[in-house]
Structure formats: C-alpha cells, structure tokens
C-alpha positions in Angstrom: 9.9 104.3 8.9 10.6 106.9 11.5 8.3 106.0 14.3 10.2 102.3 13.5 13.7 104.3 13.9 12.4 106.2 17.0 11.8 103.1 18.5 14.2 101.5 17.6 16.3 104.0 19.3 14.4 104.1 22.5 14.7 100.5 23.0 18.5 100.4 22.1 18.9 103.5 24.8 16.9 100.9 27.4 19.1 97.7 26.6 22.0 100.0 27.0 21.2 101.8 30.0 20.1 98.0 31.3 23.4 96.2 31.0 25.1 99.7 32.4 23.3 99.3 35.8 23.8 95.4 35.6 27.3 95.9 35.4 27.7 98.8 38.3 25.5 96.1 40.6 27.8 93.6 39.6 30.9 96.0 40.5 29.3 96.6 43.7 28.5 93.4 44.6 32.2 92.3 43.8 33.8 95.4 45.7 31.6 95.1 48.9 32.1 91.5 49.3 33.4 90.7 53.2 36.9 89.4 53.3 39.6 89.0 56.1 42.7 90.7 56.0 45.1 87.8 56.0 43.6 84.3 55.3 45.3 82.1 58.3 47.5 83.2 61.3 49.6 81.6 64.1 49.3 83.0 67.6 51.9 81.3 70.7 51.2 82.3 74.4 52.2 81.1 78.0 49.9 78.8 79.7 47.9 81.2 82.5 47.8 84.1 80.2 45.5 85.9 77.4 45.7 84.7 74.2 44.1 86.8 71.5 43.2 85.2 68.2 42.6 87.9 66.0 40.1 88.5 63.2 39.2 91.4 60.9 36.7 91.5 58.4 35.9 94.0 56.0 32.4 95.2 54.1 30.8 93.1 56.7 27.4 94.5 55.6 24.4 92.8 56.5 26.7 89.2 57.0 27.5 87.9 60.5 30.5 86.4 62.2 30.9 83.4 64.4 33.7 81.9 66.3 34.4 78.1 66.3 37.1 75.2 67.4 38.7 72.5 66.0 35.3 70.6 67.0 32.9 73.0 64.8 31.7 73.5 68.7 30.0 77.0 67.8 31.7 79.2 70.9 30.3 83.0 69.9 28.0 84.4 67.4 28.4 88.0 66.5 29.6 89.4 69.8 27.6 87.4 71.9 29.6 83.9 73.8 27.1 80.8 73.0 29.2 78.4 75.2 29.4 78.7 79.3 32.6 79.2 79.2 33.3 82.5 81.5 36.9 82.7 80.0 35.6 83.2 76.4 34.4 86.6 74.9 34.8 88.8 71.7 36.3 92.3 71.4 36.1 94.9 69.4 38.6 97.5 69.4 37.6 98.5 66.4 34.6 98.4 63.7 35.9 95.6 61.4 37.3 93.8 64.5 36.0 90.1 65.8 38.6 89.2 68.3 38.1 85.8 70.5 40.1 86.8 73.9 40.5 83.8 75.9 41.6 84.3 79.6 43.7 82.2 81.7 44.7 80.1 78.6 45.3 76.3 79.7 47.3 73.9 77.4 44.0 72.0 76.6 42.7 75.3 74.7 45.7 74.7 72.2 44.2 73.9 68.9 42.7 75.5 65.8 39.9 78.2 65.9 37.4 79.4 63.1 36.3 83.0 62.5 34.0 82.5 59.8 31.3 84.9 57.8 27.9 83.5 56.6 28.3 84.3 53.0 27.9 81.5 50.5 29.9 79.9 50.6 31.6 80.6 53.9 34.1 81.6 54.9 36.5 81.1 57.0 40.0 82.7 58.7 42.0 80.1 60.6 43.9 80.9 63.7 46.1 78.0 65.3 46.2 78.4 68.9 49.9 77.0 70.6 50.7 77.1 74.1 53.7 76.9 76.1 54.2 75.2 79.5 57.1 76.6 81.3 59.2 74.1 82.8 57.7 71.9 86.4 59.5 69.8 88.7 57.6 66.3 89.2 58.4 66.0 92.7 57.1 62.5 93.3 59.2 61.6 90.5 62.2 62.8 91.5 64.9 61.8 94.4 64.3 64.3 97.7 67.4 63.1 100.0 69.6 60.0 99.4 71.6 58.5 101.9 74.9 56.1 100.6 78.1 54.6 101.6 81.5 55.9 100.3 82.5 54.1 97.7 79.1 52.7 96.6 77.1 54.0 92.6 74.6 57.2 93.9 72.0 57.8 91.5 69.9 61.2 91.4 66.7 62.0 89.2 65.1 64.9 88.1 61.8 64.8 86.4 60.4 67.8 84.9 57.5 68.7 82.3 56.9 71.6 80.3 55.7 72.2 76.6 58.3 72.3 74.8 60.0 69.5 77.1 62.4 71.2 79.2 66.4 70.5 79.8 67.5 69.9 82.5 71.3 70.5 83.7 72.9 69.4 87.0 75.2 71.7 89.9 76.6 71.3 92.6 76.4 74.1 95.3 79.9 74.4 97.4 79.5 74.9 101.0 81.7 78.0 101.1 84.7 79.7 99.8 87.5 77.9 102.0 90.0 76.1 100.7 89.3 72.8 101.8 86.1 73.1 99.8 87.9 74.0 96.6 90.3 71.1 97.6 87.2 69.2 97.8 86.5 69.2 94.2 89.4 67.5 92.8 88.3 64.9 94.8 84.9 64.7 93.5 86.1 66.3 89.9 83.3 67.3 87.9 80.6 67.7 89.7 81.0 71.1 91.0 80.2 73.0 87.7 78.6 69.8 86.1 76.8 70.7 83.4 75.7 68.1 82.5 72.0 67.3 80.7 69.4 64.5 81.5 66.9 63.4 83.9 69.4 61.2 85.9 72.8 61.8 87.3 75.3 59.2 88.3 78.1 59.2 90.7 80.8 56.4 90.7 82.3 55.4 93.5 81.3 58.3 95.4 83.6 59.4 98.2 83.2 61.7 101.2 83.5 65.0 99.5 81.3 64.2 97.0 78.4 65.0 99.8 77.0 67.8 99.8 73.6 69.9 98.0 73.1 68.9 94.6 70.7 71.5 92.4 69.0 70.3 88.8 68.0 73.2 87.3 64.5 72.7 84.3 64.5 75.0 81.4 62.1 75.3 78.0 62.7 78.7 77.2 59.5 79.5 79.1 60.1 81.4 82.3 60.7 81.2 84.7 63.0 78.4 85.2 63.1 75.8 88.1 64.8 74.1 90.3 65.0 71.6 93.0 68.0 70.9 95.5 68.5 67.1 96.6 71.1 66.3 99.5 73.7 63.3 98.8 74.7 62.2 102.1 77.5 60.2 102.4 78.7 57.9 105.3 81.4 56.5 106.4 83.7 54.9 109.8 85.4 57.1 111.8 88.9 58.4 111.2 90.9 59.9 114.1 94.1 62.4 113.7 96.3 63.1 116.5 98.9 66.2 116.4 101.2 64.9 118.8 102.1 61.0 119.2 103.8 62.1 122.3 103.6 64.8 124.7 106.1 66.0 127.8 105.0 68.4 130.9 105.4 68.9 134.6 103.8 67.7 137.2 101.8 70.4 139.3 100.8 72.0 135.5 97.6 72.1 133.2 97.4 70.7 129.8 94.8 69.8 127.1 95.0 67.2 124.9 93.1 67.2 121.4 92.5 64.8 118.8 90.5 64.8 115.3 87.6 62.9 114.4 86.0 62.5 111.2 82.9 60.3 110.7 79.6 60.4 108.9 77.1 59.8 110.6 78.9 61.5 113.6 80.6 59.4 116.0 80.3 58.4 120.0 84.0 59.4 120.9 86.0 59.0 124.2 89.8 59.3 125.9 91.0 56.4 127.8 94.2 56.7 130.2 96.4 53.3 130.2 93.0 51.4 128.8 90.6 53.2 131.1 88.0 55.5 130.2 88.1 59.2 131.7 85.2 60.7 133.2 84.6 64.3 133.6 82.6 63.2 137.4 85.7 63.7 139.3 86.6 67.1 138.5 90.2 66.2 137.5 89.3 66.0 133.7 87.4 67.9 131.2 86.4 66.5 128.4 84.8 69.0 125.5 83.9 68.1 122.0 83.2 71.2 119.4 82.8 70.5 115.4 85.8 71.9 113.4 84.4 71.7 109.4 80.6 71.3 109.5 79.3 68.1 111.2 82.1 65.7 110.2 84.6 66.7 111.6 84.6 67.1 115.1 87.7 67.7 118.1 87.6 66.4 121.0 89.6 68.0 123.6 91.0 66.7 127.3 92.0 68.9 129.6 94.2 68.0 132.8 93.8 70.3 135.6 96.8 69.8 137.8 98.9 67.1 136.2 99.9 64.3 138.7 102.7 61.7 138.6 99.6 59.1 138.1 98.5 61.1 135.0 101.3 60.1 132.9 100.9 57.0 130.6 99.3 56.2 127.6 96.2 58.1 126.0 93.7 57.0 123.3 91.4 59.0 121.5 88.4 56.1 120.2 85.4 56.9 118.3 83.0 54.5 116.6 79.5 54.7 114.7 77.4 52.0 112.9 80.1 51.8 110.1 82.9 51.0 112.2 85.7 52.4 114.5 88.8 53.8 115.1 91.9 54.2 117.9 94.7 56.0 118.3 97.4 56.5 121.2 99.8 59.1 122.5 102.2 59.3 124.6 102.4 61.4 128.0 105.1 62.0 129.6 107.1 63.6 132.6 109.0 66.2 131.0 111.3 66.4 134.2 112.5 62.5 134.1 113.0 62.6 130.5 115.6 65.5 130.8 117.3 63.3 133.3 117.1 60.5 131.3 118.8 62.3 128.1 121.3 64.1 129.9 121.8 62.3 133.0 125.5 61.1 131.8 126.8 63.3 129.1 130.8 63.8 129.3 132.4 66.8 128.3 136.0 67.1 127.6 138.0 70.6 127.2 141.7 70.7 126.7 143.2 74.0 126.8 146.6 73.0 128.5 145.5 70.6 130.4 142.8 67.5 130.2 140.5 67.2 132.8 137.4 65.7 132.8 134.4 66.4 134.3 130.9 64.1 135.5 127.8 65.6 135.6 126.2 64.7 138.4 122.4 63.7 138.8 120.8 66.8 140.1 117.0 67.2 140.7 116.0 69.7 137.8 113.5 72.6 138.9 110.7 73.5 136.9 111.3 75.7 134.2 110.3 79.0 135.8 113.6 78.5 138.0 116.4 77.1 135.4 118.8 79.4 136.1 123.0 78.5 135.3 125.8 78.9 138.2 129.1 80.3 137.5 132.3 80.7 139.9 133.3 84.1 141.1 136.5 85.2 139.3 137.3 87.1 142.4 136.8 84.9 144.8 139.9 83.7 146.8 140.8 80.2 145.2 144.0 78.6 147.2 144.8 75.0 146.0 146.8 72.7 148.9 148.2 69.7 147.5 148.5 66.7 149.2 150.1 63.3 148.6 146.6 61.8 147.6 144.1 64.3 147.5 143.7 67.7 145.5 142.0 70.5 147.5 140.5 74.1 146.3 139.6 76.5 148.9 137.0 79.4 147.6 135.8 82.0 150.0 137.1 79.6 153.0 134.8 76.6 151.8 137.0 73.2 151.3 136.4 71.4 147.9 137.3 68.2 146.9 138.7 67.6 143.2 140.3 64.4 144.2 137.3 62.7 141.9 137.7 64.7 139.2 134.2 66.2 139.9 134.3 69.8 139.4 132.7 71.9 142.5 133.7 75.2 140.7 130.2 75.9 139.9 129.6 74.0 137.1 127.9 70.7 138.7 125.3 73.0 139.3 124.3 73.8 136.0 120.5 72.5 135.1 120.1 69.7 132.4 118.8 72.2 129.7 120.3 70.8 126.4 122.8 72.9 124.9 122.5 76.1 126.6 123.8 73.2 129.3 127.1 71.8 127.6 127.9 75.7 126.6 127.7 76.8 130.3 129.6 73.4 131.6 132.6 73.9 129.0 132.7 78.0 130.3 132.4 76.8 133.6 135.7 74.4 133.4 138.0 77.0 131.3 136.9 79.8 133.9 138.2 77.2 136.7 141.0 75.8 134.7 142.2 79.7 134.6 141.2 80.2 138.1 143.6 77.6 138.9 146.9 78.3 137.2 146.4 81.9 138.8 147.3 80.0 141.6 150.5 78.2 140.4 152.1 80.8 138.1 154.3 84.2 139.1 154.7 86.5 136.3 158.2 87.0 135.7 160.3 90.1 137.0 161.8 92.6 134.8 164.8 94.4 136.2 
C-alpha cells in the first residue's frame, strides 16, 4: 500500500509538473508571437519625392519579412530588393523596423503594398500608397496668342492636369498704373480681376480695351502652382483725332501740326495739303510719327519750316490699314488776313458833347512782335482853321484833313488787335475831342 501511495505520488508530481511546463510554452509561444504595431496605414506624397511606407514588427524571431504590391509581385525579401528596380530598398532605422523607401515616387507607383511575416497563417500589414500630381499646363491644348476683330466672341482655353484635378482661375494683367488703363476696365468690365473658374473663358463682343495679356493660373493644392499667359489681340480701322479744326499764323513763321491716330494693326498714315500729299524730299516739311499709348496710338506731326502764302489751305491727316480708313481736315490759315477780315470795318461811336464818328481805315497789320498803339501828344500845338467847306487841324505844323470825318489824331493808326483796339480808338477820339475844345473855349475872367 505504501510503495502504491509513493507512486502514486511521484506520478501525480510528473503529470503536474507536465501540464506546468505545457502551459509556460504555451504562454511563450502566445507572448512571442510577431505582430505589427498598427494593422493598416495610409501614406500621401508629391510625385518626384520619397515616399516611405512604414512597417514594424515585433518578436520577429526566427520569422522573415517580405514586401509586396497590389500584384503579389514579391519586391524585397528581408532587407534584400528581389525586383530591378534601383528606386526600391528597405531601411532599418531601427531593430523591429521593415521600411520600403521608394525614391523618385511616380503616380504609377500609387497603389497598395504588403509587408507580410511568414507565420502561419500570414500575415500581413497594408500600406495604401497615394500620390499627388501638382498642377501642369497642357500647352498643346491650350490657346498661345489669338488674334480677333472688335466686336467679334474671343474664346480662350486653358488645359491643365494634376492629381487631384486642378482649378483653374482666369486674370487679366493691366499694362500699368495710368489712368487710361484703369479707365480701360469699365470698358472691358470684369475681366481685370476675373476670377472666374474653368478651362475656357469667353469674351462677348470684345472691344479694343479688352486687348491685352490674359494669365490662367492651375491650382490642386499641390505646389507649386502654374501659370500660362496668352495675348488677346484685338484689331480694328483707324480712328484719327485732330486738336485744332482750324489753325491761324504768319507768314515768314514755323509751325507743326499734329493729329492722333489710333488703329490695330498699326496704320500707313500721311498729311495732304489742298488734296496733295506732303513729302519730307523738299526740305520745306517734316513729317515725324512717334507712338503716344503703346503701339495703338500713334501722332503724327507736320512741321512747317518757314510758312509761305502757298502753305495756307486745307490739311488732312489720313491713315488706313487692312480694316479700313480714316480722314480728317483742318483748317490753315493767314492769321494776318483774318484780323483784317474781322475788324476791317468796325464803327465806333463816342458822345461826350459832341458826336463824331470815326472809320477805321484798312491799314497793313505788322506782325505781332511790332503791334504797338499810337496816341496824340497832349502838348502838341493843335490850331483848328475853319473854312466854308472844309475842317482843318494843324499839330506840330502838319495840316490834317477832318473834312471826312476820318480822325488823323492818332487814332487811325491803331493796329487791328481786338479789344485792346476799340479801347485805344475810343481814348484816342475823347483825347482829340478835348484837344479840340481847348481850342475854341476861354476860360472866363474873374475881376
């Protein structure tokens, strides 16, 4: 009975101490199993650069890792790269670390990736792969330049690609600052801070100041952002300004004449005299063109040397290009003839005591460098000899005849020169008409 206790003891001691080390394997085993430190994970990088799917495993033991894609293609195998791909390799910053680096990242290598551990089963951490295209301007697919008539529909496109698909937004770059620019935009309203989204912008009736640099500008939120710049060009037939629809000088002087021209494409522009075209061969003329506002606009200047009585007449300033043309005239004139012919026969009347009237004569008018007024000398000797038909005034011994009511006091001499004339006639005749009664009247004598 005892030897059947004692072992009956022994083998309860083995069975015990059995299922004690079964279950401290089995603890083991279950603690030292490999496993990843997060089951799945997402990784987003910009095409051309290194993207770094990430994998950590730990109790690796005796078990091996591999890397494969969406394909099963098997691409490394511990940290050794199966495939010939030069861009592909495996780092390990640290023990438990399997990374798969992959340089120079294109958009084709977007996908899913496998890190996986040959236990059994397997398994397996999935990385998904995304990559981002920044925004590209398809050049053949967009307008470079595009040349239209004012008033006609202009249509502009701008293609771009990108992952995610860009936006694209549409400018319009002003020339400068001045204010015929900023004027320039109510013309063409909206389109210089446009805005606006899409691939394709259209102008409506387009008109002259609607020309200019156009920018579309492609953005995904990937930089860097693009852009391209496209030129609108817009034509039209010439229009011609002229300051002056008429113009006075003297002969023997120098003057230039301008006129304005505005035409797209820029026109072929000329002066004619009385329906004949000036030439710059003789020396008398000089005709220079020089652009005012860009290329559009453009003066054209003449410039008379020595002015002749032949010169005078009428001028036109004509321009044309392939859209059409334009004309317009001016007037030159002798500034000398039309003074005579405005004030050759003005009357002025005075009437302090007596009326008299007074004729200007037509006097030749010097030029204006020599205008100068006349008046009589109050202390001049001034005797009057009346006679039965005939009225005389004697100053300083000269004999004058007033018979003709034309007044020889000074005041016939008086230049054509508007109203600084008619003031200095009507001083003229009520200095004479006082000259005169000095001659008549006595004071009277006190006693």
């Amino acid at each position: 009975m005892r030897d059947n206790r004692r072992r009956m003891g022994v083998w309860t001691e083995f069975i015990s101490l059995f299922f004690m080390l079964y279950i401290i394997d089995l603890t083991e085993l279950m603690t030292l199993e490999p496993s990843f430190d997060t089951p799945m994970a997402n990784v987003t990088v910009k095409e051309m650069a290194t993207a770094i799917l990430p994998c950590s495993v730990k109790f690796i033991g005796k078990h091996q890792v591999v890397w494969t894609d969406q394909l099963s293609t098997l691409l490394t195998f511990e940290d050794r790269r199966i495939i010939d791909d030069e861009r592909l390799s495996v780092e390990r910053p640290f023990i438990k670390d399997w990374n798969l680096h992959i340089r120079e990242v294109k958009h084709k290598d977007q996908g899913l990736y496998n890190c996986q551990i040959n236990t059994n089963p397997v398994k397996i951490k999935t990385v998904y792969l995304r990559v981002q295209v920044p925004a590209k301007i398809l050049n053949n697919a967009s307008t470079d330049a595009i040349i239209a008539r004012e008033g006609a529909t202009v249509t502009i496109v701008c293609n771009a690609s990108g992952i995610p698909p860009p936006t694209i937004t549409w400018h319009r770059i002003s020339r400068s600052d001045k204010v015929e620019d900023k004027k320039s935009e109510s013309f063409c309203h909206g389109t210089n801070t446009i805005g606006s989204t899409g691939e394709i912008l259209i102008i409506y009736n387009v008109s002259r100041h609607c020309g200019g640099i156009y920018e579309c500008v492609a953005s995904n939120d990937v930089p860097p952002a693009v852009n391209k710049l496209i030129r609108v060009n817009v034509e039209f037939p010439p229009e011609i300004y002229l300051p002056n629809s008429e113009l006075g000088h003297d002969v023997g002087k120098e003057t230039v004449l301008e006129c304005s021209i505005t035409a797209n494409p820029q026109a072929t522009a000329y002066w004619k005299r009385n329906g004949t075209e000036l030439k710059t061969t003789s020396g008398k003329f000089r005709i220079e063109p020089y652009t005012d506002d860009g290329a559009q606009t453009m003066i054209l200047s003449l410039r008379i040397m020595v002015i002749d009585k032949e010169d005078f007449g009428i001028y036109s300033c004509e321009a044309s290009n392939k859209l059409g043309s334009a004309a317009e005239q001016m007037t030159f004139y002798e500034l000398s003839e039309r003074r005579r012919q405005l004030f050759g026969t003005t009357t002025v009347t005075t009437t302090p005591r007596m009326t008299t009237a007074v004729t200007v004569r037509r006097v030749e008018t010097l030029p204006p460098k020599h205008h100068h007024l006349v008046y009589p000398d109050p202390h001049a000797s001034s005797n009057v000899v009346k006679d039965k038909h005939q009225t005389y005034g004697q100053h300083n011994g000269k004999k004058t005849d007033f018979s003709n009511s034309r007044s020889d006091s000074g005041c016939s001499d008086v230049a054509p020169v508007g109203i600084h004339y008619v003031i200095a006639t009507v001083v003229c005749l009520v200095l004479h008409t006082v000259s005169l009664r000095g001659s008549h009247y006595s004071p009277p004598q006190h006693s």
